[in-house]
Backbone of each chain as ProteinMPNN parsed JSONL, in Angstrom:
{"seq_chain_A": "XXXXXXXXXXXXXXXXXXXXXXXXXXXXXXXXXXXXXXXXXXXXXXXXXXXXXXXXXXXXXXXXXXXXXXXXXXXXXXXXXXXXXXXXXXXXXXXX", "coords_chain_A": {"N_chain_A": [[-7.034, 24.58, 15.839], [-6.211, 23.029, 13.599], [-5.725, 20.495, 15.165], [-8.46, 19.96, 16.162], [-9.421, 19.043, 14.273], [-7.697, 16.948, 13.008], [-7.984, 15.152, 15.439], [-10.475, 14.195, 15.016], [-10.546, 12.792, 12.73], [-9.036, 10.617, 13.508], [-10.195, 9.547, 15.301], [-12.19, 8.529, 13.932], [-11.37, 6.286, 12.819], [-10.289, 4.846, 14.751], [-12.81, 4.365, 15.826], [-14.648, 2.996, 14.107], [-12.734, 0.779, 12.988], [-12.895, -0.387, 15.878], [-15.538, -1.438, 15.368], [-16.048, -3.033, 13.468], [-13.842, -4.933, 14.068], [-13.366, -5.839, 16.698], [-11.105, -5.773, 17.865], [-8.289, -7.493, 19.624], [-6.329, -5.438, 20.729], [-5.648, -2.095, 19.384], [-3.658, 0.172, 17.614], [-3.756, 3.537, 16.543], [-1.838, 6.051, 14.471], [-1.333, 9.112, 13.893], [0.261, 10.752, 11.387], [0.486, 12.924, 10.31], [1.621, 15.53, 10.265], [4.427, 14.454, 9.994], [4.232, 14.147, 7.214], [5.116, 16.692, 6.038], [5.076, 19.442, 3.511], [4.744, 17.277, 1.572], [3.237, 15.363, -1.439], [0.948, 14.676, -0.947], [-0.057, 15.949, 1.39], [-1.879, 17.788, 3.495], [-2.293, 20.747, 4.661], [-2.615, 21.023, 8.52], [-4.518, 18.864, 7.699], [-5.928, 15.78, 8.158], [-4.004, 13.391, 7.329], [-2.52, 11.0, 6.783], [-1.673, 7.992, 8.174], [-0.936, 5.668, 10.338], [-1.78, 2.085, 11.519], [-1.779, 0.023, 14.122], [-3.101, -3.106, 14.076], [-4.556, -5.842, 15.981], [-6.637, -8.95, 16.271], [-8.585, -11.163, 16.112], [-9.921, -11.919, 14.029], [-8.198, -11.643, 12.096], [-6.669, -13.907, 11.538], [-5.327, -16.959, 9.974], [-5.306, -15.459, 7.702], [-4.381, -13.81, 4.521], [-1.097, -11.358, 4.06], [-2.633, -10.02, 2.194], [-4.675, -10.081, 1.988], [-5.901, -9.549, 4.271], [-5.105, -6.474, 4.355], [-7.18, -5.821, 2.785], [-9.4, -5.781, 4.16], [-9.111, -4.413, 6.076], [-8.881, -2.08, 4.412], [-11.299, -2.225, 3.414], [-12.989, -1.33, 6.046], [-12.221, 1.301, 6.26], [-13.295, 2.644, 3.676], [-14.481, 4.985, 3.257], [-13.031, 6.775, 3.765], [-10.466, 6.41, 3.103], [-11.409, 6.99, 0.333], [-11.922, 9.648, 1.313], [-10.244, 12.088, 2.894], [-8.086, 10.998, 3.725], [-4.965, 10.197, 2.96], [-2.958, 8.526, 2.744], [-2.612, 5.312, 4.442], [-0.829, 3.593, 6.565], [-0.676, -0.05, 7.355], [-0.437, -2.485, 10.29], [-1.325, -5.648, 10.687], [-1.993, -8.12, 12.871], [-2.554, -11.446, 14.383], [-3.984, -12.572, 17.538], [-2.364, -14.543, 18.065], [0.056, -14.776, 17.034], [3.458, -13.42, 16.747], [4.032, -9.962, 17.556]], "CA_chain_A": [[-7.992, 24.177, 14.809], [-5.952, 21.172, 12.971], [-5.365, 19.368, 16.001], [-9.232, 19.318, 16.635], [-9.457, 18.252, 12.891], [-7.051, 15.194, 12.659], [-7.726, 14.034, 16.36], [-11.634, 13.683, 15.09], [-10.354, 11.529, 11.912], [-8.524, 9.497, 14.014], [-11.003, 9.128, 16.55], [-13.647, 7.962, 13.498], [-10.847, 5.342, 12.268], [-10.55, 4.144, 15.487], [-14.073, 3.786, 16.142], [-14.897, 1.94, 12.513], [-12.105, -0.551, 13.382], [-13.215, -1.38, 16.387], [-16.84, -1.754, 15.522], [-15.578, -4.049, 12.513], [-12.944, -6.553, 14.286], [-13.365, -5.848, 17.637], [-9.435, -5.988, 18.016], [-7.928, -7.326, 21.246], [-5.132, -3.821, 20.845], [-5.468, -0.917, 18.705], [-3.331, 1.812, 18.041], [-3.81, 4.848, 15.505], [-1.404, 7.307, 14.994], [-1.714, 10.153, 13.085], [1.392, 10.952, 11.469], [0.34, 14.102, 8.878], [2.924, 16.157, 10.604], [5.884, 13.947, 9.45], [4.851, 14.589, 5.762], [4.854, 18.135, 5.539], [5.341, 19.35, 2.304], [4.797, 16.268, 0.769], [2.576, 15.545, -2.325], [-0.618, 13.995, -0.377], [-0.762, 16.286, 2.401], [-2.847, 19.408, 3.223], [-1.414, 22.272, 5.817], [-3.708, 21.323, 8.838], [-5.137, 17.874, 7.89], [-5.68, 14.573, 9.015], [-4.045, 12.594, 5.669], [-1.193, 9.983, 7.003], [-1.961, 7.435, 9.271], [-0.646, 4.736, 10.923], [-2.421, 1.614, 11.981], [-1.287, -1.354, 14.409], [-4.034, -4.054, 14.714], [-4.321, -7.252, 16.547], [-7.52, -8.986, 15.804], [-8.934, -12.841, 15.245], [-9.995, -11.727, 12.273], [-6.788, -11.456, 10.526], [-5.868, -15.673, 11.805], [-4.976, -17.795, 9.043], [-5.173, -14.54, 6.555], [-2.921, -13.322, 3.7], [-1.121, -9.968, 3.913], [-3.262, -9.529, 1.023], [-6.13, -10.233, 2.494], [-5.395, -8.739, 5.823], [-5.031, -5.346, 4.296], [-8.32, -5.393, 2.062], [-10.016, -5.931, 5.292], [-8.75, -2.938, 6.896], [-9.056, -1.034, 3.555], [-12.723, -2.015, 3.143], [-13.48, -0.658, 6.645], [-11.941, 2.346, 6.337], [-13.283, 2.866, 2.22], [-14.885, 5.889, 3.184], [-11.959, 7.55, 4.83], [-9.859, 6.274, 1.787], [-11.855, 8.059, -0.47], [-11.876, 11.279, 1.033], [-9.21, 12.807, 2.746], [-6.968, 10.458, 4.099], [-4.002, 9.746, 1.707], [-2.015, 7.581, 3.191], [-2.479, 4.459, 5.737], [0.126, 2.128, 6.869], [-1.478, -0.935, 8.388], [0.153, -3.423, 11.063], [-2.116, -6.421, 10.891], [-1.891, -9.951, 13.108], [-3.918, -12.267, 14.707], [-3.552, -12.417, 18.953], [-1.124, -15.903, 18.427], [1.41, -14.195, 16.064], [4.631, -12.387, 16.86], [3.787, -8.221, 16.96]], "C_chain_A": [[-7.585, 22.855, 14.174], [-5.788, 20.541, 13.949], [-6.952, 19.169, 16.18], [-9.794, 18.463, 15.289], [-8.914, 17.196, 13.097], [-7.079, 14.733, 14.195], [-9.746, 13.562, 15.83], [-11.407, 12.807, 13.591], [-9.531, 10.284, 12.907], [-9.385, 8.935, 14.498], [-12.32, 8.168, 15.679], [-12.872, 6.654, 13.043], [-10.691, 4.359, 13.194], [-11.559, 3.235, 15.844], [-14.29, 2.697, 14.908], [-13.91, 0.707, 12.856], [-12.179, -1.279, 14.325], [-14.79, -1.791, 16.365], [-16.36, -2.963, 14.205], [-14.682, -5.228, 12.924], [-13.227, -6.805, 15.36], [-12.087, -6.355, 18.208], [-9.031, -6.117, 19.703], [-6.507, -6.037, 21.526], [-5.636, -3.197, 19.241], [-5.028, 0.311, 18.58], [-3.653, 2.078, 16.677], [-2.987, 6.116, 15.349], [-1.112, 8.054, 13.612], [-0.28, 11.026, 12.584], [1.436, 12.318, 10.085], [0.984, 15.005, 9.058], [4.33, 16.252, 10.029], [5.662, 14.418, 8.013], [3.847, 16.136, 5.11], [5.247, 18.44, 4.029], [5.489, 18.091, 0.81], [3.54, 15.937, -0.141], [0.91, 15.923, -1.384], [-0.735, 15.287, 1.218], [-0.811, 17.733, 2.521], [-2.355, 20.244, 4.538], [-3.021, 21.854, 7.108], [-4.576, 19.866, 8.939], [-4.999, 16.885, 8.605], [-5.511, 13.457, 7.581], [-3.053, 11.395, 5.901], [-1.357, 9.314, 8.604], [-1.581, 6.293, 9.155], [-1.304, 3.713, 11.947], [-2.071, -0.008, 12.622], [-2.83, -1.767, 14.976], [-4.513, -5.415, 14.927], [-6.045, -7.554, 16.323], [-8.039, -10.723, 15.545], [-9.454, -12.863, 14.301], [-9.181, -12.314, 11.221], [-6.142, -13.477, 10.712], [-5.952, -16.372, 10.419], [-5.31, -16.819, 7.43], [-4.005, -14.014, 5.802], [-2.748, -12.263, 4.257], [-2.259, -9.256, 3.21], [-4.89, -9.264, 1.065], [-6.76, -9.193, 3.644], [-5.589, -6.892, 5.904], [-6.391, -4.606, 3.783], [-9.291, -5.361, 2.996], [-10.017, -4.608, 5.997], [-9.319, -1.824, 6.085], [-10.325, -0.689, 3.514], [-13.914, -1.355, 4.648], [-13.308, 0.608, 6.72], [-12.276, 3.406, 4.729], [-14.047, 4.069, 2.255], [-13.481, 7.32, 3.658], [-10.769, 7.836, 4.003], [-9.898, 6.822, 0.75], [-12.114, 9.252, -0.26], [-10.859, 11.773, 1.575], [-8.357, 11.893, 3.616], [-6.23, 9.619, 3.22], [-2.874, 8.974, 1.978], [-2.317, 6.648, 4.547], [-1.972, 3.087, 5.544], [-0.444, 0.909, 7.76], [-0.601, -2.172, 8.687], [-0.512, -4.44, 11.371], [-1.956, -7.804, 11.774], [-3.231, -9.913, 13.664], [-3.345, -12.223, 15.909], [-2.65, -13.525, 18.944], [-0.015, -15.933, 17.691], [2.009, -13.325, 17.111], [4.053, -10.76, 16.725], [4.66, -8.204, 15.841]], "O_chain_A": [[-8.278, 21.838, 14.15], [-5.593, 19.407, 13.514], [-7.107, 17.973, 16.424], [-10.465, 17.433, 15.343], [-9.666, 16.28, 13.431], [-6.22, 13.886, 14.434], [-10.219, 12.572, 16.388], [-12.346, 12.038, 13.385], [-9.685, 9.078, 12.716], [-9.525, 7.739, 14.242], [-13.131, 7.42, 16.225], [-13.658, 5.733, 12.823], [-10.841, 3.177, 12.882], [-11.522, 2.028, 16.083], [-13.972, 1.52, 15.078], [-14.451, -0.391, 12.985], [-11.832, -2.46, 14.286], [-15.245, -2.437, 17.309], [-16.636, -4.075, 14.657], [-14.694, -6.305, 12.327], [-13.463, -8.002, 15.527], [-12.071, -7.313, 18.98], [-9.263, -5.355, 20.642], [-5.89, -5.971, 22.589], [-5.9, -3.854, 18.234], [-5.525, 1.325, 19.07], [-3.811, 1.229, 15.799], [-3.305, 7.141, 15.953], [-0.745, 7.573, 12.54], [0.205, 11.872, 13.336], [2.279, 12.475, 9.202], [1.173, 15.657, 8.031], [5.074, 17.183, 9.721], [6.584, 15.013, 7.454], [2.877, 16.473, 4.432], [5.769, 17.519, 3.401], [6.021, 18.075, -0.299], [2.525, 16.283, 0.463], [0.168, 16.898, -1.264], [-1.711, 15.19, 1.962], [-0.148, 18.609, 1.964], [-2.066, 19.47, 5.45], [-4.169, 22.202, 6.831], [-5.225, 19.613, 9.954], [-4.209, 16.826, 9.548], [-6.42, 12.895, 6.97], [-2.843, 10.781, 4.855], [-1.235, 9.827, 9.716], [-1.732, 5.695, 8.09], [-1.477, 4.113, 13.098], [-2.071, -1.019, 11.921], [-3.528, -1.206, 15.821], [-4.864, -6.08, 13.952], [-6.778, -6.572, 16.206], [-7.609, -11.293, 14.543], [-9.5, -13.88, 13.608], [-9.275, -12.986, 10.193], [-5.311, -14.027, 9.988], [-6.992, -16.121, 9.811], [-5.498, -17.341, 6.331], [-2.893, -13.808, 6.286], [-3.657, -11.797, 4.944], [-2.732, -8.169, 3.541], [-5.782, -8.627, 0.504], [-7.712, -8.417, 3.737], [-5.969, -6.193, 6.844], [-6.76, -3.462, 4.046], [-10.287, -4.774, 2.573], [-10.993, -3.958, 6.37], [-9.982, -0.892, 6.54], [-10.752, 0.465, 3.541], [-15.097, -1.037, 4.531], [-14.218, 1.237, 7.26], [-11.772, 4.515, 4.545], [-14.412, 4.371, 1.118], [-13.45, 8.549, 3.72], [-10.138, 8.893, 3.981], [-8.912, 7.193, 0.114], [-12.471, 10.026, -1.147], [-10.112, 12.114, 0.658], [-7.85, 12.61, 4.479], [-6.65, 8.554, 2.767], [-1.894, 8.934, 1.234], [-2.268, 7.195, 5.649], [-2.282, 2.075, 4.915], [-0.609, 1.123, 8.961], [-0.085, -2.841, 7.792], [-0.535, -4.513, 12.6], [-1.733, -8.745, 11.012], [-4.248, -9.221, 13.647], [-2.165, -11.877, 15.858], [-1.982, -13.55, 19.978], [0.783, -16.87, 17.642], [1.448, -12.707, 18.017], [3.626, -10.448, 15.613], [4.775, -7.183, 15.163]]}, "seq_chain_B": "XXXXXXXXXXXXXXXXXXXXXXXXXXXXXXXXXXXXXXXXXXXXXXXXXXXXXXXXXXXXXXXXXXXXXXXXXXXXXXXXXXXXXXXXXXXXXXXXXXXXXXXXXXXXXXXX", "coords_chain_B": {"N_chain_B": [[-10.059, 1.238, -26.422], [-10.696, 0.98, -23.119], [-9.926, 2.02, -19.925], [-9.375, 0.416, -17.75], [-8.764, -2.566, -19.574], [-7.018, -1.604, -21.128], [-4.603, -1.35, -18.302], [-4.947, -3.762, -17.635], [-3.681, -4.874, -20.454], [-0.985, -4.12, -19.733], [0.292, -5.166, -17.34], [0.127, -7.397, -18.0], [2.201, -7.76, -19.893], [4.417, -6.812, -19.241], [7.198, -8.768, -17.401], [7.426, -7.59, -14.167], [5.926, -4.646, -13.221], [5.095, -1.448, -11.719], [3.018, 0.149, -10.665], [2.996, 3.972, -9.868], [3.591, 6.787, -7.837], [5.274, 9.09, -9.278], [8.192, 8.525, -11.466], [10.686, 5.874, -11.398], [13.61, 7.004, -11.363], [12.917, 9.638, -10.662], [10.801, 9.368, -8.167], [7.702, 10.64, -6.362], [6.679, 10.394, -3.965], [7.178, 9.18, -1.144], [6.197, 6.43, -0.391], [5.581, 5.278, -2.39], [8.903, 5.285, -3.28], [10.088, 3.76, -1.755], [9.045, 1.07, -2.469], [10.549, 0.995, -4.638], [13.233, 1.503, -4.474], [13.465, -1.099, -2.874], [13.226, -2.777, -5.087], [14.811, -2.139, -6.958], [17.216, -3.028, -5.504], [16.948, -5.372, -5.29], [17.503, -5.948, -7.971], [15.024, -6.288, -9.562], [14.164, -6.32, -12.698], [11.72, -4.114, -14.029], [8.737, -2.211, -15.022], [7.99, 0.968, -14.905], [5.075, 2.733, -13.726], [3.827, 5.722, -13.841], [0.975, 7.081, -12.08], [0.478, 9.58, -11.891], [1.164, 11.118, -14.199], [-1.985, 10.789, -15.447], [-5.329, 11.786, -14.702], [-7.431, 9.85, -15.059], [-6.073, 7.132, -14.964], [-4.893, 7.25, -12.726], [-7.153, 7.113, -11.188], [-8.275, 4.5, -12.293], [-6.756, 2.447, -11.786], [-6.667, 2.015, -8.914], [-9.787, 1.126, -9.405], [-9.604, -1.345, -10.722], [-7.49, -2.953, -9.193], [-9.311, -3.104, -6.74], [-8.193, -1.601, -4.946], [-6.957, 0.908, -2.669], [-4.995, 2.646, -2.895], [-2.014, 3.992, -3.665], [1.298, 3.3, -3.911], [1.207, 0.562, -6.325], [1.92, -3.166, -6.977], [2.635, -5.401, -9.13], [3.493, -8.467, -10.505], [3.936, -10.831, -13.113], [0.995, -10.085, -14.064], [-0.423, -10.567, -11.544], [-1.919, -9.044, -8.917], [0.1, -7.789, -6.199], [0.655, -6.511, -3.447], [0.381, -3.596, -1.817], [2.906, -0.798, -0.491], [3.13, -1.221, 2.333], [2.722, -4.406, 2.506], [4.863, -5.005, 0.706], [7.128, -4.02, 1.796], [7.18, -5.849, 4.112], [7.08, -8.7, 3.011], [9.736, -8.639, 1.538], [11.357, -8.179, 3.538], [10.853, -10.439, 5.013], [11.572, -12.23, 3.033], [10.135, -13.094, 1.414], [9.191, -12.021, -0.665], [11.197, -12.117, -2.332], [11.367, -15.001, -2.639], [8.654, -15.251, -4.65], [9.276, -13.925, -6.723], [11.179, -15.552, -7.537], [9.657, -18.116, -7.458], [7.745, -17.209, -9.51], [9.189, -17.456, -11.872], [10.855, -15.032, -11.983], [13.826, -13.06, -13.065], [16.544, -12.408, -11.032], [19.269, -9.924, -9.958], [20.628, -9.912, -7.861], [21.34, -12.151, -5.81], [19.39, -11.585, -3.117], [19.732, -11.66, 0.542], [18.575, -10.167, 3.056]], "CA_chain_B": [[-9.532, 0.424, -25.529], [-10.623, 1.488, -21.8], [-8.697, 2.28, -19.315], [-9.391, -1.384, -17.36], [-7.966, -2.99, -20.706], [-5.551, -0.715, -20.627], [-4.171, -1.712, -17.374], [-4.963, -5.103, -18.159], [-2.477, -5.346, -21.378], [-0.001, -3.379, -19.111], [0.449, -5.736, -16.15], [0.733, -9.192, -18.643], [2.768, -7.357, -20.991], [5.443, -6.634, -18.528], [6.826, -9.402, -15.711], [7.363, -6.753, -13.08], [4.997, -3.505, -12.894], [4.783, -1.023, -10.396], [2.067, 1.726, -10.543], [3.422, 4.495, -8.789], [3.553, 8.485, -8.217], [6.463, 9.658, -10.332], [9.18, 7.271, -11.748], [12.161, 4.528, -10.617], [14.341, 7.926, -11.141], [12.318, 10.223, -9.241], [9.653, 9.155, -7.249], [7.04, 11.416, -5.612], [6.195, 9.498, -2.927], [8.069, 8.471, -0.358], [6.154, 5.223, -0.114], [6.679, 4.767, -3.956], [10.377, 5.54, -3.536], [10.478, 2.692, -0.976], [9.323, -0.16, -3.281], [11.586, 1.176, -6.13], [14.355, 0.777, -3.675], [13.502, -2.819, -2.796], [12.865, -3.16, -6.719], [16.305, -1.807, -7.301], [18.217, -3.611, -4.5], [16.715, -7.223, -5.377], [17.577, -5.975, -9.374], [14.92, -6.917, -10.777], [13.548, -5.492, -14.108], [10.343, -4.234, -13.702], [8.303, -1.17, -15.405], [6.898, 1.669, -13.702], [4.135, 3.558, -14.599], [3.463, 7.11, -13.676], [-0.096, 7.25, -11.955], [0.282, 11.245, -11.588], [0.287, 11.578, -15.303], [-3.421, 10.763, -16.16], [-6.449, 11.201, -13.61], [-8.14, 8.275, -16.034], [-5.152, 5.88, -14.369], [-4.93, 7.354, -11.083], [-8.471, 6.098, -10.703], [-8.817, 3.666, -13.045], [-6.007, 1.369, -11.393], [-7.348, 1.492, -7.948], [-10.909, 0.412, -9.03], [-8.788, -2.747, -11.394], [-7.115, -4.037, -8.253], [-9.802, -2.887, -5.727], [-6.907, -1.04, -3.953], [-7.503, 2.125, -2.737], [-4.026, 3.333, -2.515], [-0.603, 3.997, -4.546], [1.568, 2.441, -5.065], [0.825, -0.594, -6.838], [2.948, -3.641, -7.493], [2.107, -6.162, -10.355], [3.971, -9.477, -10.801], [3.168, -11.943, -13.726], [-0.171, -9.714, -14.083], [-1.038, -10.555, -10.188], [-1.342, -8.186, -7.761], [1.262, -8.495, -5.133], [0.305, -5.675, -2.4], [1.021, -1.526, -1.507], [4.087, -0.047, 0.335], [3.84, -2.274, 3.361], [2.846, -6.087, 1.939], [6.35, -5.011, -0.222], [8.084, -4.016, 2.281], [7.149, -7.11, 5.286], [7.045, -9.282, 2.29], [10.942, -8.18, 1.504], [12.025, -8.467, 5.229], [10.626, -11.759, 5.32], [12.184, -12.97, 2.285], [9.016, -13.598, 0.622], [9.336, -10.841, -2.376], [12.352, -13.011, -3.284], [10.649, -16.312, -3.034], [8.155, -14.889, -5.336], [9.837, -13.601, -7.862], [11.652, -16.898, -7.682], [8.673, -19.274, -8.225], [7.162, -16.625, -10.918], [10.129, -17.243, -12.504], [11.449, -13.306, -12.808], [15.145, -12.866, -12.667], [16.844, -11.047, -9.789], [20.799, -9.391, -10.066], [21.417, -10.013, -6.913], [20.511, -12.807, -4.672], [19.932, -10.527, -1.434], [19.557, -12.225, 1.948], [18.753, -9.016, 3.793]], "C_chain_B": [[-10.016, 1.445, -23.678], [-9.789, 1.392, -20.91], [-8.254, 1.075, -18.288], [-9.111, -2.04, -18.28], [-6.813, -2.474, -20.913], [-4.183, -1.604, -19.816], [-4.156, -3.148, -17.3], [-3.642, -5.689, -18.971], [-1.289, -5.107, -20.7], [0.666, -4.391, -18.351], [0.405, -7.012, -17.146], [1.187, -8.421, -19.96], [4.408, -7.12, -20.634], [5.643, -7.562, -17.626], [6.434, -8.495, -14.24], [6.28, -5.445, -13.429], [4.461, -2.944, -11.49], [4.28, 0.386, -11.079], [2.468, 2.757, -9.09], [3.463, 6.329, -8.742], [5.11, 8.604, -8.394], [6.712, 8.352, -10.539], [10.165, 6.941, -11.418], [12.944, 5.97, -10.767], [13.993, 9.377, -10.174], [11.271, 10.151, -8.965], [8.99, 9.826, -6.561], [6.597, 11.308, -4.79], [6.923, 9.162, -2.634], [7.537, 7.08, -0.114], [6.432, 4.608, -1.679], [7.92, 4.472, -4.166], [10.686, 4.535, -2.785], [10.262, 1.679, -1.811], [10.031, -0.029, -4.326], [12.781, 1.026, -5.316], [14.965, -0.779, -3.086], [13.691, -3.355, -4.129], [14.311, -3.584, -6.806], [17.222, -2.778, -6.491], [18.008, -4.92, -4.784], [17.163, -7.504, -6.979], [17.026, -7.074, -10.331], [14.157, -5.95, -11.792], [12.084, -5.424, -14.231], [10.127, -2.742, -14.749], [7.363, -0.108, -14.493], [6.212, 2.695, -14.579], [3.949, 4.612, -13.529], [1.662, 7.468, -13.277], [-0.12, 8.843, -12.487], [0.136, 11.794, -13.334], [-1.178, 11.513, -16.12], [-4.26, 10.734, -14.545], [-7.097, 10.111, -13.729], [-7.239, 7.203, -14.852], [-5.157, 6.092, -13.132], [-6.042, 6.406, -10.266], [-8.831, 4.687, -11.214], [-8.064, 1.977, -12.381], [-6.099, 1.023, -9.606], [-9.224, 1.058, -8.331], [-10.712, -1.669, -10.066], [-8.606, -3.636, -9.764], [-7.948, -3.968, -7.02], [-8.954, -2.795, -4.669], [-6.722, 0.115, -3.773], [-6.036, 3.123, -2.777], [-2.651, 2.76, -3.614], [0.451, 3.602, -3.55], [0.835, 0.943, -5.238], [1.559, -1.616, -7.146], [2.13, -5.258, -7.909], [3.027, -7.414, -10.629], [3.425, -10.489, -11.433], [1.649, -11.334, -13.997], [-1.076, -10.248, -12.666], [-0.86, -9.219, -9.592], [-1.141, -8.378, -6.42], [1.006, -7.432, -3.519], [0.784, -4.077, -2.902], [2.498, -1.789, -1.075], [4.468, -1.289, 1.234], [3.488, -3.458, 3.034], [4.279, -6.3, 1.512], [6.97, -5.341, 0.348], [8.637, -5.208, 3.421], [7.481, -8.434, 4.356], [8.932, -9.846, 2.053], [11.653, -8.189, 2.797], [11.859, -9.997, 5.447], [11.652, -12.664, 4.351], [11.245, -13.764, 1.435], [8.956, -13.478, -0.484], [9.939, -11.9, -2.954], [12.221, -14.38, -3.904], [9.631, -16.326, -4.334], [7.846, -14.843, -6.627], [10.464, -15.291, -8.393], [10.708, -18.066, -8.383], [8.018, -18.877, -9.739], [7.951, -16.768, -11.692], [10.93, -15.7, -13.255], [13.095, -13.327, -11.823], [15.782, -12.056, -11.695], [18.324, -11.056, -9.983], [21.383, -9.895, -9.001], [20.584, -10.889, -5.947], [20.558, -12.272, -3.087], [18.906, -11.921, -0.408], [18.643, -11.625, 3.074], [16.849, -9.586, 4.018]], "O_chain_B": [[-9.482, 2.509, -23.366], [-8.828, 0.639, -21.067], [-7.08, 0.802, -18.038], [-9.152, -3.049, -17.577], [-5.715, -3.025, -20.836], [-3.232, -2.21, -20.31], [-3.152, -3.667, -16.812], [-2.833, -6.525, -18.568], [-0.383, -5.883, -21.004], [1.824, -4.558, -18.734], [1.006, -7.879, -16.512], [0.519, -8.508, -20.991], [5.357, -7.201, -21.414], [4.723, -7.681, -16.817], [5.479, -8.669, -13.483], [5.754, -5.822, -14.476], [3.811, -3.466, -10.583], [4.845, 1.28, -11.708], [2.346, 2.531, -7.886], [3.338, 6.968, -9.786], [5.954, 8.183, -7.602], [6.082, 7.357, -10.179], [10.846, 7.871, -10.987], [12.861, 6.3, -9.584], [14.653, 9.925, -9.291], [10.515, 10.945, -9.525], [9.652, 9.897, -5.526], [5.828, 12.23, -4.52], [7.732, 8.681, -3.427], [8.376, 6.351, 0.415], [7.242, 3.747, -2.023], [8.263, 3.627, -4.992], [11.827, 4.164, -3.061], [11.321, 1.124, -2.1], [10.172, -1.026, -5.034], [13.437, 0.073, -5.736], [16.058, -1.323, -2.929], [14.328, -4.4, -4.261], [14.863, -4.683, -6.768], [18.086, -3.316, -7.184], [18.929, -5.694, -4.522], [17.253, -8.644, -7.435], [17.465, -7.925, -11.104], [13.638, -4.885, -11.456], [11.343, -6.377, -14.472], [11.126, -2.194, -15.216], [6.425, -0.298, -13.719], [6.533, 3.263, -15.623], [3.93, 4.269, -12.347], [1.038, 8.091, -14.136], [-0.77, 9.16, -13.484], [-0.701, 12.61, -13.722], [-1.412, 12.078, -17.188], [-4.001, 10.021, -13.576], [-7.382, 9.392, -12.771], [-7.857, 6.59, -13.982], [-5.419, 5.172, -12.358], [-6.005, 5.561, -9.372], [-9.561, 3.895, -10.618], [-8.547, 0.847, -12.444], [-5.675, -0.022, -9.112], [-9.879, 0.678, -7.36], [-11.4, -2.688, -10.01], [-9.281, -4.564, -9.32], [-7.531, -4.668, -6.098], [-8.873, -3.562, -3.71], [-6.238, 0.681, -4.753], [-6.161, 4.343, -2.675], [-2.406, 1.662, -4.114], [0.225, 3.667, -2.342], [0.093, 0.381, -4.432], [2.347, -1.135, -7.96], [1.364, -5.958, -7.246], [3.613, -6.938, -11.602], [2.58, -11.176, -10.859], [0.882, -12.276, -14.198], [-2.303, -10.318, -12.736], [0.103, -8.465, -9.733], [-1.893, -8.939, -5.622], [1.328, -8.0, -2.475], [1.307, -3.624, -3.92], [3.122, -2.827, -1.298], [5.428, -2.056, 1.159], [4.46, -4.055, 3.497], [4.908, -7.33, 1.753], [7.578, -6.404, 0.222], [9.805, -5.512, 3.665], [8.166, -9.289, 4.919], [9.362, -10.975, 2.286], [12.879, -8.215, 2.688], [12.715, -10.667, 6.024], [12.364, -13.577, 4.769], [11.497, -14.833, 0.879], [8.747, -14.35, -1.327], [9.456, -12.558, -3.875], [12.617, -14.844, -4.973], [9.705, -17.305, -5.076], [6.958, -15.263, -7.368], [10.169, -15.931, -9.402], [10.898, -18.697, -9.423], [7.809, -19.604, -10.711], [7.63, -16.122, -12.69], [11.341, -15.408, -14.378], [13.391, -13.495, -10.64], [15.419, -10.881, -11.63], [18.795, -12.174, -10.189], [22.538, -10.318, -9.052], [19.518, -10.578, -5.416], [21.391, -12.455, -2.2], [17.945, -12.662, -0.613], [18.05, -12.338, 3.885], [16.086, -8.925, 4.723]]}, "name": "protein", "num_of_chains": 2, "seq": "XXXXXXXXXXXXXXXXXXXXXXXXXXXXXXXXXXXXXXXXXXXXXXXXXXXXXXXXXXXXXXXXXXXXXXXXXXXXXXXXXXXXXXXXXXXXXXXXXXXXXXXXXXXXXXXXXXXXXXXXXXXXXXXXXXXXXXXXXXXXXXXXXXXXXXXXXXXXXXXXXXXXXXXXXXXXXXXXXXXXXXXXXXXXXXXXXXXXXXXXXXXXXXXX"}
């Protein structure tokens, strides 16, 4: 049952990011496992996620910028049950 | 006073400010507990505020910085990024530069 739960949040964070940058790599990984017992997460959910994404978007962008970008595609996802996402942002002519 | 005034006087009242779940002694968050560790290790003097005690602030300080996520970190009344801006920021040697130009004092000139 939670695995078909948090692989269909992943699968919508995925999708939303690449309909928004159209990223030349994207990973997603779903890390609500690692924080068991920890404030933000629910027995079962999909709440801690991890996000590397490459992108010409993000070129000549701040961190700051970089992240509100990510945040504002994902501001539905943000506001409901996912409580944590780490985001790995460049541009395809940066260093990973 | 609302709670966007609030947060307002808060963040240019203090140089450093970090909105965070629990406090610099115990932290409820493991991504909280990570920028209070960078905080701590670069020593500089900052204030932390306690989202988890008010729902008013919990919310009120992600719709201030249009930042959907805790922690929070406040320099000079800017806002400086979450967890990971801190932490890439702090690897880079940026944090330090930062602090440096804002003119906020640091204990220890770290390298790291």
């Amino acid at each position: 049952m939670s695995y078909v739960t948090t692989m269909h949040t992943r699968d919508i964070i995925t999708r939303k990011l690449t309909e928004a940058f159209t990223p030349a790599d994207l990973e997603v990984i779903d890390e609500s496992d690692k924080h068991a017992g920890h404030a933000g997460h629910r027995p079962g959910g999909a709440t801690h996620f991890q996000v590397y994404i490459v992108a010409k978007a993000f070129q000549g962008k701040s961190r700051l910028e970089r992240h509100r970008m990510v945040n504002a595609a994902l501001a539905e996802e943000l506001a409901g049950g996912v409580h944590a996402l780490a985001i790995h942002a460049t541009a395809p002519s940066e260093p990973p | 006073m609302s709670i966007s005034d609030w947060i307002g006087n808060e963040v240019k009242s203090s140089d450093v400010v970090l909105f965070m779940k629990g406090n610099p002694q115990f932290p409820q968050c493991g991504f909280s507990g990570q920028v209070v560790q960078i905080l701590d290790y670069l020593g500089v003097p900052y204030k932390g505020i306690n989202v988890l005690e008010s729902d008013e602030l919990r919310q009120g300080i992600k719709l201030y910085s249009q930042w959907p996520t805790i922690p929070q970190l406040y320099v000079k009344g800017e806002f400086v990024g979450g967890c990971d801006i801190i932490r890439e920021m702090f690897q880079a040697g940026e944090l330090q530069t930062l602090m440096k130009d804002k003119g906020v004092s640091m204990a220890v000139k770290a390298s790291a």
